[in-house]
N, CA and C atoms as an extended XYZ file, in Angstrom:
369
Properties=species:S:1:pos:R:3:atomname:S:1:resname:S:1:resid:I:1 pbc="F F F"
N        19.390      -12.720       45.284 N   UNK     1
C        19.878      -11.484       45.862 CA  UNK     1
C        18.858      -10.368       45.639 C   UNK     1
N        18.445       -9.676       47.112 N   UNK     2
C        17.241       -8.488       46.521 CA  UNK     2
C        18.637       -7.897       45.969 C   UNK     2
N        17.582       -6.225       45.070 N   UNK     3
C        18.217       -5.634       44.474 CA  UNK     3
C        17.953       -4.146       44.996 C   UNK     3
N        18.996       -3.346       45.642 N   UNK     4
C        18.963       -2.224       46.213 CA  UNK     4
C        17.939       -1.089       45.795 C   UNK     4
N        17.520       -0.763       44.493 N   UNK     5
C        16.567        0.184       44.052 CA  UNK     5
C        15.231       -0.311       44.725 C   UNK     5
N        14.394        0.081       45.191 N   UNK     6
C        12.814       -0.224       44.822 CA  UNK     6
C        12.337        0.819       44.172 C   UNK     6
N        10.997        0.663       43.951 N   UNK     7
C        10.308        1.278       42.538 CA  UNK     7
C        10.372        2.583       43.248 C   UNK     7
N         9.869        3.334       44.609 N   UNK     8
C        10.107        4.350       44.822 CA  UNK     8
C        11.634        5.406       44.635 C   UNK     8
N        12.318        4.274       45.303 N   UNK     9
C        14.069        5.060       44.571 CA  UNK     9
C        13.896        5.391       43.655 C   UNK     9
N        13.449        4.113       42.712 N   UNK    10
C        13.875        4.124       41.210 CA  UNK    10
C        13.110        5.445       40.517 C   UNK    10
N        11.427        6.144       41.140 N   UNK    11
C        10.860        6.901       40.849 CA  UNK    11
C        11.678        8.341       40.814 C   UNK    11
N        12.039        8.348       42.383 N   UNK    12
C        13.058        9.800       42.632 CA  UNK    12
C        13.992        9.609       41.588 C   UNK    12
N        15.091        8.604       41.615 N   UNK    13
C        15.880        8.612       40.373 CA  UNK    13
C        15.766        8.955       38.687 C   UNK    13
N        14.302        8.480       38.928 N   UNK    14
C        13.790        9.192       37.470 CA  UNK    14
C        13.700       10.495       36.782 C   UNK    14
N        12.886       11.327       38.136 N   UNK    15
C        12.860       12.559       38.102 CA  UNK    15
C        13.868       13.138       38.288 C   UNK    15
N        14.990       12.991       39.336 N   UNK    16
C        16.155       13.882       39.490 CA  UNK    16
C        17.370       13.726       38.039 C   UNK    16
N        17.392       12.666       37.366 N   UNK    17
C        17.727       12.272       35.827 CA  UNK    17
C        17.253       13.499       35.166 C   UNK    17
N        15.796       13.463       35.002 N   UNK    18
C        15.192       13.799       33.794 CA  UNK    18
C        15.554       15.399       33.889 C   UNK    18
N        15.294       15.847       35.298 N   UNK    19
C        15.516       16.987       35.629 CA  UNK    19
C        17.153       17.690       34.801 C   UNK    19
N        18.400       16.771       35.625 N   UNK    20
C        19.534       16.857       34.965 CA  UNK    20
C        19.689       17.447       33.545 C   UNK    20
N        19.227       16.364       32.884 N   UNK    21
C        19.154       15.933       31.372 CA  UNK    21
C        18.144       17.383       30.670 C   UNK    21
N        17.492       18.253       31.835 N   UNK    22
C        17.082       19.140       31.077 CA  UNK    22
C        17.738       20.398       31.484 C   UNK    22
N        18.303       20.256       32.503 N   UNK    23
C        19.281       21.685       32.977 CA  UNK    23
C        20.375       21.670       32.741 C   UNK    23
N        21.404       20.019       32.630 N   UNK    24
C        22.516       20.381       32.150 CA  UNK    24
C        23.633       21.565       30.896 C   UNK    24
N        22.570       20.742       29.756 N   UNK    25
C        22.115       21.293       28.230 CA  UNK    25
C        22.643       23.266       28.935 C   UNK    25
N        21.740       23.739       29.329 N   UNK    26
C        21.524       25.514       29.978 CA  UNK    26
C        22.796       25.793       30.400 C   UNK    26
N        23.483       24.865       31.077 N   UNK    27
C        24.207       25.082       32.438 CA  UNK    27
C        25.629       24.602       31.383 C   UNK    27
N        26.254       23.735       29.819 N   UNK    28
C        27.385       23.989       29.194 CA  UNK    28
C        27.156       23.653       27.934 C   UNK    28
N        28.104       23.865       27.217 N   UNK    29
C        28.093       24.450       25.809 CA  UNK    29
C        27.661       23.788       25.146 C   UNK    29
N        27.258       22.377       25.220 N   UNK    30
C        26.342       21.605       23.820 CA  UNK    30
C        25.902       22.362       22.557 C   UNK    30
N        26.427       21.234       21.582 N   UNK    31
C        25.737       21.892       20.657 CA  UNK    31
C        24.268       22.138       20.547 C   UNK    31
N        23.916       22.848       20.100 N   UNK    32
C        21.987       23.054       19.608 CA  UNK    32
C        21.297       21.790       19.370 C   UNK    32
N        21.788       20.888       18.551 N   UNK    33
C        21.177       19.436       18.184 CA  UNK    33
C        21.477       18.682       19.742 C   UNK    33
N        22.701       18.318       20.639 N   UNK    34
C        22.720       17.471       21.472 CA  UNK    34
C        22.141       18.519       22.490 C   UNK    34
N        21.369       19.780       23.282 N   UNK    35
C        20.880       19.811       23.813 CA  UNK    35
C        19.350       20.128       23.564 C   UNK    35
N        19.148       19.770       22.343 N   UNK    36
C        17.494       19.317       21.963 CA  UNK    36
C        17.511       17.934       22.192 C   UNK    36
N        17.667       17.359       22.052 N   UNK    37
C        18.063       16.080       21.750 CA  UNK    37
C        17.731       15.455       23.360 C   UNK    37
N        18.501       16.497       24.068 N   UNK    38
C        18.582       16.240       25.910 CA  UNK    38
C        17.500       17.177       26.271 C   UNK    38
N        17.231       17.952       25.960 N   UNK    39
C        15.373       18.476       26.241 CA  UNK    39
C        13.999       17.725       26.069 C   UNK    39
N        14.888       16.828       24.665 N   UNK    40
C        13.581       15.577       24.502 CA  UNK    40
C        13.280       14.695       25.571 C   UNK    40
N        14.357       14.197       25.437 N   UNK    41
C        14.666       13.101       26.430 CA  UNK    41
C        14.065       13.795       28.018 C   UNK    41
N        14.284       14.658       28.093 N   UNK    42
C        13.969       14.784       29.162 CA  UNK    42
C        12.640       14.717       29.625 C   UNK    42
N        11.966       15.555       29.018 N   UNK    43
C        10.226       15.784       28.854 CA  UNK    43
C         9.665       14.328       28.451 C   UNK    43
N        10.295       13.807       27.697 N   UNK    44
C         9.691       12.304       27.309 CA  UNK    44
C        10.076       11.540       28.821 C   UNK    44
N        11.049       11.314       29.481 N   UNK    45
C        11.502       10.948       30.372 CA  UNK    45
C        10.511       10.799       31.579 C   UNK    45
N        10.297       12.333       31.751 N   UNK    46
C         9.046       12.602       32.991 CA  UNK    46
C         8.057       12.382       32.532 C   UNK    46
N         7.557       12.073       31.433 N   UNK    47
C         5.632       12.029       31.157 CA  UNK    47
C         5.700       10.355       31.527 C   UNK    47
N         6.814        8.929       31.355 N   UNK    48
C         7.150        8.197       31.376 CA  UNK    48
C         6.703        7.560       32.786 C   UNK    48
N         7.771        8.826       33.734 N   UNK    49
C         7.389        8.853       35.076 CA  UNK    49
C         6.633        8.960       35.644 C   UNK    49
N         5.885        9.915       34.987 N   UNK    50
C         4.767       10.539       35.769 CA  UNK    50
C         3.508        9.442       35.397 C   UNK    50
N         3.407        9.233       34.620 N   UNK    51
C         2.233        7.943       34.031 CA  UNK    51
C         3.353        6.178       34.799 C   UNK    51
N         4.137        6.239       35.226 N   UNK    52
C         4.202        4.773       35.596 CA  UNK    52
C         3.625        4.576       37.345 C   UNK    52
N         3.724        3.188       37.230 N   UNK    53
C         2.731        2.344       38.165 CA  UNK    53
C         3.794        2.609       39.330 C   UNK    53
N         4.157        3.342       39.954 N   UNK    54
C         5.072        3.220       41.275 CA  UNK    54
C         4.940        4.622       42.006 C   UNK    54
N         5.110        4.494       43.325 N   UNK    55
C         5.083        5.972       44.360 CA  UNK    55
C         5.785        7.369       43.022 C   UNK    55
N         5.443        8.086       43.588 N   UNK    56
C         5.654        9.505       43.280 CA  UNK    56
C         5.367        9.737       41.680 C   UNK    56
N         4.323        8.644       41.137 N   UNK    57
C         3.577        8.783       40.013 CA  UNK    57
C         1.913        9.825       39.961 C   UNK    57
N         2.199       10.401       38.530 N   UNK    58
C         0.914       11.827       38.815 CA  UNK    58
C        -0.311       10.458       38.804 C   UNK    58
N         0.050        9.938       37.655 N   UNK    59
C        -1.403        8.672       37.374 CA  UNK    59
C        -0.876        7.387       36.734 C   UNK    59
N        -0.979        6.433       37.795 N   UNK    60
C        -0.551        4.752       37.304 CA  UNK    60
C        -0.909        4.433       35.881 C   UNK    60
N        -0.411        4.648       35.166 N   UNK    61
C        -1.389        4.080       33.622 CA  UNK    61
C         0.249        3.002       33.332 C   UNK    61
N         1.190        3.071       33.631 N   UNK    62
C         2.142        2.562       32.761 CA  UNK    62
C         2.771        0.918       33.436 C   UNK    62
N         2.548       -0.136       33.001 N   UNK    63
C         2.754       -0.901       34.427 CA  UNK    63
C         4.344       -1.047       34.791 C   UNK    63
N         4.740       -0.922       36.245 N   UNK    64
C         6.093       -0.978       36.112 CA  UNK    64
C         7.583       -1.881       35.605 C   UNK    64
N         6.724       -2.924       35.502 N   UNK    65
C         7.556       -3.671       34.717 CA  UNK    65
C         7.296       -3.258       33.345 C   UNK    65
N         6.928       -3.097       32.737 N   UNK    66
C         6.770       -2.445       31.333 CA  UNK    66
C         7.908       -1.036       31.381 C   UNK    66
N         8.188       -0.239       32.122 N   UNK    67
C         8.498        0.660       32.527 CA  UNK    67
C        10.263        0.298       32.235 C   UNK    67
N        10.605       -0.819       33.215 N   UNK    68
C        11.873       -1.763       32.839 CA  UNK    68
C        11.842       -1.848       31.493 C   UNK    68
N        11.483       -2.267       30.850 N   UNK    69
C        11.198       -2.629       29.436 CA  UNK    69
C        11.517       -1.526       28.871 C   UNK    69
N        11.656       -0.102       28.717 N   UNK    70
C        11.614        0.824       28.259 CA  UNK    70
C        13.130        1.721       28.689 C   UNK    70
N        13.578        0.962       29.779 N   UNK    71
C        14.618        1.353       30.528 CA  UNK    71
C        15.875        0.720       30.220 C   UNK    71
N        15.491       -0.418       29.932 N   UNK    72
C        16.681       -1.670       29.217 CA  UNK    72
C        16.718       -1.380       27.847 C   UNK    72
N        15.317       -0.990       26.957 N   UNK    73
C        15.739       -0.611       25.382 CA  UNK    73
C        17.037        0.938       25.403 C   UNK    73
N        16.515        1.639       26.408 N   UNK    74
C        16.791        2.708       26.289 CA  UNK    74
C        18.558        2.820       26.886 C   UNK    74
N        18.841        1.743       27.270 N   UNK    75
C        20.096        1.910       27.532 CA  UNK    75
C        21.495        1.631       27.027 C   UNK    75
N        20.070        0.927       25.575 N   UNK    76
C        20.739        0.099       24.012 CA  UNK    76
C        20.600        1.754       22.790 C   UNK    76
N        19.634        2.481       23.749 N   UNK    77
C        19.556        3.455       22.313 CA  UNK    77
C        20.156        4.758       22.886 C   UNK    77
N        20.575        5.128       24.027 N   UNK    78
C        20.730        6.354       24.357 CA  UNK    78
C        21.943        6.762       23.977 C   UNK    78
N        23.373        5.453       24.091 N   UNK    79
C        24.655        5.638       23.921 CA  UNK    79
C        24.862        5.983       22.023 C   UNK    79
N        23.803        5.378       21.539 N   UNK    80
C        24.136        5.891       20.187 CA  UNK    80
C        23.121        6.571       19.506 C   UNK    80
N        22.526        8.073       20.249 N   UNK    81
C        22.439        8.857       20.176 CA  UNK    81
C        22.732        9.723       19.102 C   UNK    81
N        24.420        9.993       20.119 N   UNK    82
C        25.095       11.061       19.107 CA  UNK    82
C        25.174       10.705       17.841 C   UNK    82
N        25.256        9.594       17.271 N   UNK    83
C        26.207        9.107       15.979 CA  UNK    83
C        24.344        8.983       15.208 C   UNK    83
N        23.561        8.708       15.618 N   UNK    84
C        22.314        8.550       14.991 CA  UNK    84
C        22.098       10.208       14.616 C   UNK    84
N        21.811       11.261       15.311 N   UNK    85
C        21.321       12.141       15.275 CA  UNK    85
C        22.380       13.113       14.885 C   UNK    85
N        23.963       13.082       15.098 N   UNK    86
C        24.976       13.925       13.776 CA  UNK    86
C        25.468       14.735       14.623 C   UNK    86
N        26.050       14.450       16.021 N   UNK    87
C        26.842       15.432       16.808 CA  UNK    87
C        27.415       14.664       18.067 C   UNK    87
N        28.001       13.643       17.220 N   UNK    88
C        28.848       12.850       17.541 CA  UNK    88
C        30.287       13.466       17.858 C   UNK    88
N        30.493       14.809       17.364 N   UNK    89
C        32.212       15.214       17.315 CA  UNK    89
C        32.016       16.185       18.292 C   UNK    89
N        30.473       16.691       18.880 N   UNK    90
C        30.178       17.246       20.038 CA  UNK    90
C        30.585       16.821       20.989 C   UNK    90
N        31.830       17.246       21.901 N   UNK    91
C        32.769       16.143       22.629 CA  UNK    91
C        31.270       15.953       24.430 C   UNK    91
N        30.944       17.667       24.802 N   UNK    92
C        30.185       17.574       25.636 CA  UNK    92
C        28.836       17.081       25.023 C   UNK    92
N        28.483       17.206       24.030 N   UNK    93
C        26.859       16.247       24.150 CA  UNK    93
C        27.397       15.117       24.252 C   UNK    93
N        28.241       13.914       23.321 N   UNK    94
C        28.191       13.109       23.573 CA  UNK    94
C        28.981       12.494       24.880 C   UNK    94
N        29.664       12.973       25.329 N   UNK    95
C        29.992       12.174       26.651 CA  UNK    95
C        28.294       12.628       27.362 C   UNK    95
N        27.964       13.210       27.310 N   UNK    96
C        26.559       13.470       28.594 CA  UNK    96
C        25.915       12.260       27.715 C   UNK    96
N        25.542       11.821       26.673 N   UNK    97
C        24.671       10.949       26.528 CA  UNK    97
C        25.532        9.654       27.043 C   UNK    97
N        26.639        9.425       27.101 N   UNK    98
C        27.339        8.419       27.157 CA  UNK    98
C        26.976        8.128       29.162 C   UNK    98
N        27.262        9.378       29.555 N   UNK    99
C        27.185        9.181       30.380 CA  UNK    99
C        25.731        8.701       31.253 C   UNK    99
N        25.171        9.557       30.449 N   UNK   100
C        23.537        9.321       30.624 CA  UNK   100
C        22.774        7.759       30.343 C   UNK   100
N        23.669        7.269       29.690 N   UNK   101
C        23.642        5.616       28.921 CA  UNK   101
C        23.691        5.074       30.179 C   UNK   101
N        25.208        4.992       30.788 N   UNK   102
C        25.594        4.904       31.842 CA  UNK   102
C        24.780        4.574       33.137 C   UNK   102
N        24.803        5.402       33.413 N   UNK   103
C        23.239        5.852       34.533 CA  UNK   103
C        22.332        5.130       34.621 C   UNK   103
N        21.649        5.148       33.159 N   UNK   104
C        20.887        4.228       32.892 CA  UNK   104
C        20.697        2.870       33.464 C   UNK   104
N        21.583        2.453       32.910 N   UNK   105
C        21.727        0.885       32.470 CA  UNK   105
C        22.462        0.337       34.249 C   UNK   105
N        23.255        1.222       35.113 N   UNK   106
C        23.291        1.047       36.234 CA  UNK   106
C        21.626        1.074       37.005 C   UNK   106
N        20.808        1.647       36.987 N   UNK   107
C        19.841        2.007       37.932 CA  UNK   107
C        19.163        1.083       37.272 C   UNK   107
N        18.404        1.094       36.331 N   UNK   108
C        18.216       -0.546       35.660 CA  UNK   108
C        18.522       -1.587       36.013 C   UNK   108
N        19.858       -2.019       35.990 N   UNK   109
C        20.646       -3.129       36.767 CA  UNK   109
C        20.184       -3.108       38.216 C   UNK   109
N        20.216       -2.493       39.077 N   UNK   110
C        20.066       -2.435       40.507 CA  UNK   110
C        18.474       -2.134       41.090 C   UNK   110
N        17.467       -1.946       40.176 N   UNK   111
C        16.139       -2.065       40.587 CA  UNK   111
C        15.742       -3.141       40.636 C   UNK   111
N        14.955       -3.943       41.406 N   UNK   112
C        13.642       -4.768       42.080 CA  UNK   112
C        12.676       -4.483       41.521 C   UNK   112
N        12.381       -5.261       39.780 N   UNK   113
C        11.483       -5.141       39.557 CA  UNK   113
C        10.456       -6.258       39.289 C   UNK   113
N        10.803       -7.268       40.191 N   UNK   114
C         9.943       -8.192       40.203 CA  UNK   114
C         8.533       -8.238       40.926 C   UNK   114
N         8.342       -6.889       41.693 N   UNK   115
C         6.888       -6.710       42.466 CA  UNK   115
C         5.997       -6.680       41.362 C   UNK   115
N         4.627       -7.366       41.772 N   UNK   116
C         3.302       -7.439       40.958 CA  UNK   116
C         2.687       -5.832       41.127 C   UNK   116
N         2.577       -5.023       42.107 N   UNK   117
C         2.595       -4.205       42.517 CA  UNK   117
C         3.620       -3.108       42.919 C   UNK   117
N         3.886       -2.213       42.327 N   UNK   118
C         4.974       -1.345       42.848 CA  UNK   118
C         4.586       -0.788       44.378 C   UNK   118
N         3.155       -0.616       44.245 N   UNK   119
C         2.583        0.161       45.759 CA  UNK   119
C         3.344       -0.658       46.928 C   UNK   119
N         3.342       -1.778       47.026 N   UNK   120
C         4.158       -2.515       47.908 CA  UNK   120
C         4.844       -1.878       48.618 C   UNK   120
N         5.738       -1.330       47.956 N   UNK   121
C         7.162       -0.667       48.347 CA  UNK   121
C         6.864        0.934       48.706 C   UNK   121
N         5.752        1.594       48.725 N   UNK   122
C         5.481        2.889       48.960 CA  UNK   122
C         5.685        3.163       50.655 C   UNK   122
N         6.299        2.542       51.511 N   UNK   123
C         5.881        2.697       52.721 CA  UNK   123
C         7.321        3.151       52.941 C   UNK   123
């Protein structure tokens, strides 16, 4: 079965995430720790993007399957977040990371990342 994402979706999806994950935080009441926490993530998020091997990348350095790799750990570490970092009783940080887990591990699931080449799919 192909899988609905290609690496270009999956690129926009990256950025419009990371974007989220850094305006939400501004936009409701998180505590101070869960919207640092979601400022990290975020900025780490896009340098991720911006260095992987697929369309709407600044410079290919990251290969995109490696990229998966980083996307599947991260969908084992994002949900326990809150309880690692101590604002776990933060009802809005942690549902946003929960939810953000979420997200994750869906767009993950539904990318095509078996191309040798992401460029493939740039058209």
């Amino acid at each position: 079965m192909k899988k609905p994402i290609s690496p270009k979706l999956h690129g926009a999806l990256d950025y419009a995430t990371a974007a989220a994950a850094a305006a939400l935080p501004l936009l409701s009441r998180m505590s101070p720790r869960a919207a640092r926490t979601a400022g990290t993530w975020a900025a780490g998020y896009t340098a991720l993007s911006a260095f992987t091997d697929y369309p709407l990348a600044m410079k290919r350095e990251v290969p995109f399957q490696a990229h998966g790799t980083v996307d599947r750990v991260m969908g084992l570490v994002i949900p326990a977040l809150p309880w690692l970092l101590g604002f776990a009783r933060d009802r809005r940080g942690r549902n946003f990371f929960l939810a953000l887990a979420g997200i994750s591990i869906l767009v993950t699931a539904l990318t095509d990342w078996s191309s040798e080449r992401s460029e493939q799919f740039a058209q």
